[in-house]
Biopython code that builds the backbone (N, CA, C, O; Angstrom):
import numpy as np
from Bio.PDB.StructureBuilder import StructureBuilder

atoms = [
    (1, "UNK", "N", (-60.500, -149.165, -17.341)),
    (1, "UNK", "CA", (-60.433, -147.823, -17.938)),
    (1, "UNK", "C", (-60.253, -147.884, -19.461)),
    (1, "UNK", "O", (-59.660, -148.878, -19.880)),
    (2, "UNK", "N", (-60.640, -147.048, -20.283)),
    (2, "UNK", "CA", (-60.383, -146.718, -22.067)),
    (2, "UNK", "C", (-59.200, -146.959, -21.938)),
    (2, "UNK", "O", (-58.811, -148.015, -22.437)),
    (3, "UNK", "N", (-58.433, -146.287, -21.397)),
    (3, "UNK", "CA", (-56.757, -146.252, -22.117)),
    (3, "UNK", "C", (-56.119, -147.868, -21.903)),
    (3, "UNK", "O", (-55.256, -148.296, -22.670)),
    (4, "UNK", "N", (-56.524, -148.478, -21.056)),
    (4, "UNK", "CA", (-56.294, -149.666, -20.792)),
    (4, "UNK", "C", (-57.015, -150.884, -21.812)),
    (4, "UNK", "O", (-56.305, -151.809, -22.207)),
    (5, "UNK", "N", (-58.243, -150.820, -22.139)),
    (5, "UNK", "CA", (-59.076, -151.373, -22.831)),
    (5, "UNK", "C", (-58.423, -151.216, -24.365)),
    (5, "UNK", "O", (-57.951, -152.086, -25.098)),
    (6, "UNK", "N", (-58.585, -149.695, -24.582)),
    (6, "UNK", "CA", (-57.596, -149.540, -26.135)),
    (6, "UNK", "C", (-56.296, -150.022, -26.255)),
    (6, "UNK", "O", (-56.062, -150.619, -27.306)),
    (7, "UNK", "N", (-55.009, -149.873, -25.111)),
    (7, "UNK", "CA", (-53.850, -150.809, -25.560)),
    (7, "UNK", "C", (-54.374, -152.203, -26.019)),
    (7, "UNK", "O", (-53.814, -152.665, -27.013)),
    (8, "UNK", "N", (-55.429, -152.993, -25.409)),
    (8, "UNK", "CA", (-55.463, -154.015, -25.011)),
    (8, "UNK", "C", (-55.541, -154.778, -26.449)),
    (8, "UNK", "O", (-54.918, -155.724, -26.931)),
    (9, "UNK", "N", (-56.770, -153.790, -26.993)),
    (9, "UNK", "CA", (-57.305, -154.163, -28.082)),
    (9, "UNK", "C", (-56.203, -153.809, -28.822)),
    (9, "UNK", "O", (-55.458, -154.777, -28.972)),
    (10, "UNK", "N", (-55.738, -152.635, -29.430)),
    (10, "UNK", "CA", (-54.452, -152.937, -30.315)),
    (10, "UNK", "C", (-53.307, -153.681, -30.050)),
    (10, "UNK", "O", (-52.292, -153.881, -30.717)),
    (11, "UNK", "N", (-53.623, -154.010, -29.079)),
    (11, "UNK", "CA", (-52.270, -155.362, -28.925)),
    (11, "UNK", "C", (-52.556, -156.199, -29.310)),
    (11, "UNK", "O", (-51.566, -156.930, -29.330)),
    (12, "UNK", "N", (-53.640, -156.842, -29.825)),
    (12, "UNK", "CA", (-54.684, -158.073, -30.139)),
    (12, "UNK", "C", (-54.597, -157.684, -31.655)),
    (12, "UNK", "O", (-54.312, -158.582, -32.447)),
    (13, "UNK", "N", (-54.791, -156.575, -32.062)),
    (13, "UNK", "CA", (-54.880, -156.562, -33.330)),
    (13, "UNK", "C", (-53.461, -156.750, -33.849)),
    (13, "UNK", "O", (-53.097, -157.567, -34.695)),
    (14, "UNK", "N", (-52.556, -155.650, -33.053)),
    (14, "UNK", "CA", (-51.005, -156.468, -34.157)),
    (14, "UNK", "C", (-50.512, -157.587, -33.410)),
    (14, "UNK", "O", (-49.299, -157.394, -33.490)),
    (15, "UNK", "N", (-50.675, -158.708, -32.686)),
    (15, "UNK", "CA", (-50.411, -159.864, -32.650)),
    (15, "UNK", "C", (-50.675, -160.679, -33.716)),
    (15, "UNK", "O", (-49.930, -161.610, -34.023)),
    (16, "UNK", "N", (-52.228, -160.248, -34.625)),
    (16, "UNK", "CA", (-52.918, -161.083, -35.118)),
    (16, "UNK", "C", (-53.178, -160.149, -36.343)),
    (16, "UNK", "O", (-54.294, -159.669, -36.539)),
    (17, "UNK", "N", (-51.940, -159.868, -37.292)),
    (17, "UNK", "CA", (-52.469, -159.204, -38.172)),
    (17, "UNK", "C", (-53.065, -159.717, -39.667)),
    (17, "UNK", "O", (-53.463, -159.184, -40.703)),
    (18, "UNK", "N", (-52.926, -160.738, -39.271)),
    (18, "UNK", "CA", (-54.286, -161.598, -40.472)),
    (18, "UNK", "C", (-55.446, -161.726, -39.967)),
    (18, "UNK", "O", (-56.110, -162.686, -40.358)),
    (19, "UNK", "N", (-55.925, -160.973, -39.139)),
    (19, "UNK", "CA", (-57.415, -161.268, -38.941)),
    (19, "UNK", "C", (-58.374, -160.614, -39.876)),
    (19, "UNK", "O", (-59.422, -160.369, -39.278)),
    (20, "UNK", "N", (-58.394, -160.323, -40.851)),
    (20, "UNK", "CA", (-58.964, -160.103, -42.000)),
    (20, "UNK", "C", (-60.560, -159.038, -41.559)),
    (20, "UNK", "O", (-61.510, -159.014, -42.342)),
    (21, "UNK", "N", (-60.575, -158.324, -40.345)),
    (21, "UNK", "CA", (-61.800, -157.376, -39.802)),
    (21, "UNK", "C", (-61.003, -155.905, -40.543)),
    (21, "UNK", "O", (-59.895, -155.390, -40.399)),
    (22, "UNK", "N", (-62.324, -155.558, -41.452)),
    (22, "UNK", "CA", (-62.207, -154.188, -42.131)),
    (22, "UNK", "C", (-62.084, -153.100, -41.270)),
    (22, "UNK", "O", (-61.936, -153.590, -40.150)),
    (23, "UNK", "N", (-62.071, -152.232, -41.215)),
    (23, "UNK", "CA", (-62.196, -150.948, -40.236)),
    (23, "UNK", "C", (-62.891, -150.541, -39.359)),
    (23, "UNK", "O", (-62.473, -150.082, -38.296)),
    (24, "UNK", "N", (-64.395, -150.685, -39.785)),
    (24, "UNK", "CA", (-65.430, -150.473, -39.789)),
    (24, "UNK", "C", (-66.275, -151.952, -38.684)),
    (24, "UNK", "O", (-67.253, -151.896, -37.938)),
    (25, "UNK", "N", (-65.595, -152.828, -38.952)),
    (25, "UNK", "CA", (-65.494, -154.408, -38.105)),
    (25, "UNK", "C", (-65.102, -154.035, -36.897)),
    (25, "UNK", "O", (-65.899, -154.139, -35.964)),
    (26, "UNK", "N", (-63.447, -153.396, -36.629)),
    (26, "UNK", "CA", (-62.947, -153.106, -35.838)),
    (26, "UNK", "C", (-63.436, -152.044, -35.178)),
    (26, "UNK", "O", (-63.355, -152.400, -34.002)),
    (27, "UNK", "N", (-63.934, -150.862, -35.197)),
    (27, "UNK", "CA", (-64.359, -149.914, -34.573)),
    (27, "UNK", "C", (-66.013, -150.571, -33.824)),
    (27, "UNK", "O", (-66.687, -150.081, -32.918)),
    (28, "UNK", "N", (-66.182, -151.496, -34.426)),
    (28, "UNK", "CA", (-67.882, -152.159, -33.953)),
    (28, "UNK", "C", (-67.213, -152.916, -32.862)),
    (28, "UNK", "O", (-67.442, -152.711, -31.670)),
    (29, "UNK", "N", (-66.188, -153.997, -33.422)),
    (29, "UNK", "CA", (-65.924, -154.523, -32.608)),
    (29, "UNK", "C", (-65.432, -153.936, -30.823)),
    (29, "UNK", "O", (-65.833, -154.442, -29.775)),
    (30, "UNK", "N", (-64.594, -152.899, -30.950)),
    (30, "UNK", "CA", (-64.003, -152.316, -29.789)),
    (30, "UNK", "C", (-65.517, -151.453, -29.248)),
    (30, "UNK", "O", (-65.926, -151.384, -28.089)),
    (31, "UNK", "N", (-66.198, -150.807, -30.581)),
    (31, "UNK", "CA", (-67.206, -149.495, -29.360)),
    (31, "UNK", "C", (-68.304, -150.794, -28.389)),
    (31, "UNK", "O", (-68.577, -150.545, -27.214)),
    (32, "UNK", "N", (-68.594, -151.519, -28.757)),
    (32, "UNK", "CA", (-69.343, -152.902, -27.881)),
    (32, "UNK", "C", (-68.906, -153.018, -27.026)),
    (32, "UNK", "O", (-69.679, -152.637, -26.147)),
    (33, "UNK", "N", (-67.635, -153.497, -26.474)),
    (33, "UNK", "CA", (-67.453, -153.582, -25.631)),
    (33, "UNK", "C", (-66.881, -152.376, -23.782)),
    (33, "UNK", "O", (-66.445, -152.600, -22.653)),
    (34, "UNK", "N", (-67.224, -151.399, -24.477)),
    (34, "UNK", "CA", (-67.613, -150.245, -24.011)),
    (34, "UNK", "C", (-68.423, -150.253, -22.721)),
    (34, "UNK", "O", (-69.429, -150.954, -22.824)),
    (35, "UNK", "N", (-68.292, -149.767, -21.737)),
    (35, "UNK", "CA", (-69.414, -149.504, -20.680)),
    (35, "UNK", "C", (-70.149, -148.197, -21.397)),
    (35, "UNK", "O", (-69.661, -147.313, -22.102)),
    (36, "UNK", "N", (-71.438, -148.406, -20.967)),
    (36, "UNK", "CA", (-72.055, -147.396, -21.733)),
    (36, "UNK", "C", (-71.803, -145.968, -21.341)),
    (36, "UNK", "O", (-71.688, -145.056, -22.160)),
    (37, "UNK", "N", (-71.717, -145.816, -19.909)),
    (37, "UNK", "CA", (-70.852, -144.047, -19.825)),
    (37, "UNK", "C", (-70.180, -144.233, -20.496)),
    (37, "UNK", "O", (-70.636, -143.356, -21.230)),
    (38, "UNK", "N", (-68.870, -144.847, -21.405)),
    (38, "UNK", "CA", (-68.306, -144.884, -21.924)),
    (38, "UNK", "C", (-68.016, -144.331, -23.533)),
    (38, "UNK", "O", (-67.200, -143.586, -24.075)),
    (39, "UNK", "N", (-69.189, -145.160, -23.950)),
    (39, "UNK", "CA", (-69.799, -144.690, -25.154)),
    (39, "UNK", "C", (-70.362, -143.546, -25.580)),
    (39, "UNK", "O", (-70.478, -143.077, -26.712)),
    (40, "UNK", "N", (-70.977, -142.837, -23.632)),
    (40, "UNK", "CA", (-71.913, -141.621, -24.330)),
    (40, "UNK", "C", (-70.532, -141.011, -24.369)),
    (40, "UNK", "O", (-70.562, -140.369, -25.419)),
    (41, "UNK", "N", (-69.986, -140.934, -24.123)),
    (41, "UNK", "CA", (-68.340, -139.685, -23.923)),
    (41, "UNK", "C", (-67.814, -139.461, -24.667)),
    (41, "UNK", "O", (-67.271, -138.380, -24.894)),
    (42, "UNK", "N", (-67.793, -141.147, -25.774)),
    (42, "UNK", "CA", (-67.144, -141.101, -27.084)),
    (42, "UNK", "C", (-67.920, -140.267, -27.591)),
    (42, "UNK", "O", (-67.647, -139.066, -27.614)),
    (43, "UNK", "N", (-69.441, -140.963, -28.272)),
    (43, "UNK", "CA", (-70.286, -140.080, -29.203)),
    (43, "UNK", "C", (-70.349, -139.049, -28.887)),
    (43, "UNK", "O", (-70.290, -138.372, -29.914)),
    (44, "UNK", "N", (-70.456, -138.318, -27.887)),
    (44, "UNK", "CA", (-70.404, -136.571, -27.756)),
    (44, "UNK", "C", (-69.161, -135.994, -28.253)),
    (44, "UNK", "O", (-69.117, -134.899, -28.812)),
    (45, "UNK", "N", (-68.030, -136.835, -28.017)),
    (45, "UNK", "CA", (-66.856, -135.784, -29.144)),
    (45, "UNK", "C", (-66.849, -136.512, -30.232)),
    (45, "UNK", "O", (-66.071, -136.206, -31.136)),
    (46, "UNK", "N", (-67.370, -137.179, -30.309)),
    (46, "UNK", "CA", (-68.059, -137.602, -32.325)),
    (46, "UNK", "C", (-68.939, -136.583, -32.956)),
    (46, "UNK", "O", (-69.234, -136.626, -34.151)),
    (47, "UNK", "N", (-69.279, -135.829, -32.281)),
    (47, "UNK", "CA", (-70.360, -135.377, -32.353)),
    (47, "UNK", "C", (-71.703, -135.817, -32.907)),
    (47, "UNK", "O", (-72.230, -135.347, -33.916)),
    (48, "UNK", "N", (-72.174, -136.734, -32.164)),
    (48, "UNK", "CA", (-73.492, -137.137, -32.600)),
    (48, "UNK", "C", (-73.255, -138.955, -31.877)),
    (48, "UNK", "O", (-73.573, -139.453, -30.797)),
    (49, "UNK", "N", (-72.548, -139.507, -33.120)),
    (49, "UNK", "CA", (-72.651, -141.073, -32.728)),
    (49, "UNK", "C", (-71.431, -141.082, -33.392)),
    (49, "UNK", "O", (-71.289, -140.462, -34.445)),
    (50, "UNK", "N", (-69.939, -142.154, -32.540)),
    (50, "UNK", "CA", (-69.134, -142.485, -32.939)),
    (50, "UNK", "C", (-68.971, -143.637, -34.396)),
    (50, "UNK", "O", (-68.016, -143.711, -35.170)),
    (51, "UNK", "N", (-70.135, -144.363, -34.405)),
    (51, "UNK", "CA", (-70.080, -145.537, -35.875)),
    (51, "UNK", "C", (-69.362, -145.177, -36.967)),
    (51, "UNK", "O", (-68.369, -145.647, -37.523)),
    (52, "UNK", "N", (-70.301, -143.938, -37.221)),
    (52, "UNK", "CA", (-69.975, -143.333, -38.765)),
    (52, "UNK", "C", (-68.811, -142.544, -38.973)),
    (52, "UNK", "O", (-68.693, -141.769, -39.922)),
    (53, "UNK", "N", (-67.718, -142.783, -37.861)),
    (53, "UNK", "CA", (-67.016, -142.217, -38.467)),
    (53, "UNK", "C", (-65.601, -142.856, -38.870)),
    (53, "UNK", "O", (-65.059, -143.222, -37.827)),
    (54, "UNK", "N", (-64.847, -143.113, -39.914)),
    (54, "UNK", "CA", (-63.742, -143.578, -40.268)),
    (54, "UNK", "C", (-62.991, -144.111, -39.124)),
    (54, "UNK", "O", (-62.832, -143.413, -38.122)),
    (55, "UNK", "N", (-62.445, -145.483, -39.218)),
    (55, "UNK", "CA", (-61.302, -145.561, -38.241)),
    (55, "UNK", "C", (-60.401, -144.251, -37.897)),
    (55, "UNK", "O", (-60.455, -143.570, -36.872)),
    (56, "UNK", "N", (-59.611, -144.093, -38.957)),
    (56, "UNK", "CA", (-58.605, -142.608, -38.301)),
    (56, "UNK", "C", (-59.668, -141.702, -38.020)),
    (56, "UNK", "O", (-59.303, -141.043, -38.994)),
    (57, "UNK", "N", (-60.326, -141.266, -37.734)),
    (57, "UNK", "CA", (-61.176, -139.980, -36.990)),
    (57, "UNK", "C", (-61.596, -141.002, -35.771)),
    (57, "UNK", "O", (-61.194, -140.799, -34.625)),
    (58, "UNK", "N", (-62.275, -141.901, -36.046)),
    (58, "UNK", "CA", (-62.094, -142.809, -34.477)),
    (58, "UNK", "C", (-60.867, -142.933, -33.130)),
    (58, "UNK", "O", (-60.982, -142.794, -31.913)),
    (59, "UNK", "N", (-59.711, -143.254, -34.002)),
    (59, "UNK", "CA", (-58.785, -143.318, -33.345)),
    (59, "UNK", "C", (-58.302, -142.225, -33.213)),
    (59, "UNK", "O", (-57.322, -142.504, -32.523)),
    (60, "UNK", "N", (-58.264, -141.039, -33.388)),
    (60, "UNK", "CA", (-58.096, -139.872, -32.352)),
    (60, "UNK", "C", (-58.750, -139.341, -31.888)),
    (60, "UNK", "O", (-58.315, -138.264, -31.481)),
    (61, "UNK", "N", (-59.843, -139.567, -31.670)),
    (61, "UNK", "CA", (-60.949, -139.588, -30.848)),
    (61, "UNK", "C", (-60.512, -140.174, -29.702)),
    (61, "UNK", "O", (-60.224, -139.547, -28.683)),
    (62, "UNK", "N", (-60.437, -141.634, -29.863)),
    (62, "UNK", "CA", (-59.913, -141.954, -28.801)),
    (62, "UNK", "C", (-58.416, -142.135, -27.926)),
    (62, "UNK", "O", (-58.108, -142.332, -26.750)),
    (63, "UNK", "N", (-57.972, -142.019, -28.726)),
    (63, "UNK", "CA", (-56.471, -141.567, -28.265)),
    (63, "UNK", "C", (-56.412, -140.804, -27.569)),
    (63, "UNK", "O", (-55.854, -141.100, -26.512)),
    (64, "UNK", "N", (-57.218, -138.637, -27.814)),
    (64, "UNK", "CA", (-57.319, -138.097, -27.130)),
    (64, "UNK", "C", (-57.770, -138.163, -25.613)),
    (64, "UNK", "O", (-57.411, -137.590, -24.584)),
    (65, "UNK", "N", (-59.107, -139.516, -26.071)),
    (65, "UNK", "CA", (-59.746, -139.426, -24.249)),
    (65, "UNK", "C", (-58.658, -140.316, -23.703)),
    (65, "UNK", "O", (-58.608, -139.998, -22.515)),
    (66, "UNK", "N", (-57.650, -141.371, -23.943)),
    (66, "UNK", "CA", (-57.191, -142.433, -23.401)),
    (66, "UNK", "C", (-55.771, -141.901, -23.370)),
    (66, "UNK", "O", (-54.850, -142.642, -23.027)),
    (67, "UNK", "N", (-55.552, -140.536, -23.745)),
    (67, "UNK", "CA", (-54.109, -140.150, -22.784)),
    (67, "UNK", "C", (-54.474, -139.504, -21.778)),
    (67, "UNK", "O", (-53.734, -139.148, -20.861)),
    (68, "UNK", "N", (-55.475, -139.334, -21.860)),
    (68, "UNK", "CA", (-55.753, -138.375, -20.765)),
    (68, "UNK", "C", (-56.767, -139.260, -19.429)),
    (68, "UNK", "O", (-57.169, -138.715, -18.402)),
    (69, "UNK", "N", (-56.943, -140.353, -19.721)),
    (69, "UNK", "CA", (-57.598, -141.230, -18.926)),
    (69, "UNK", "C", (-56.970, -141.305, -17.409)),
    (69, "UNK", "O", (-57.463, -142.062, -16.573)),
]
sb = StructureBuilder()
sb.init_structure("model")
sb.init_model(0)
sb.init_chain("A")
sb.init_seg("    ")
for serial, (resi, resn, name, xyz) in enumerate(atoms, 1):
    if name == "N":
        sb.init_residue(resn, " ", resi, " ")
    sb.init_atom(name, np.array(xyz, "f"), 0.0, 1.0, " ", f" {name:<3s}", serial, name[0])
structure = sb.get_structure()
């Protein structure tokens, strides 16, 4: 599930907070590994395509779907 997948990944990120991936790294990195229903769910409350948009507008994006997961 997202909400499971997203702890997972921010647990990875502050374990390892020298991993030197920009924002924009990180949001590529996590939307990939995505099942693709997954993705369309994001980009529709992106409205359009999730990429372009800033980490913080990302992450409550997904926050919203992954409390509610």
């Amino acid at each position: 599930p997202l909400c499971e997948t997203w702890e997972r990944f921010r647990s990875l990120l502050w374990r390892c907070p020298n991993h030197s991936f920009d924002d924009a790294a990180q949001l590529q990195i996590f939307y990939n590994v995505l099942r693709p229903q997954t993705k369309m769910i994001l980009d529709a409350l992106a409205g359009g395509t999730m990429m372009p948009k800033s980490l913080d507008e990302a992450i409550v994006i997904i926050d919203s779907i992954a409390s509610n997961d």
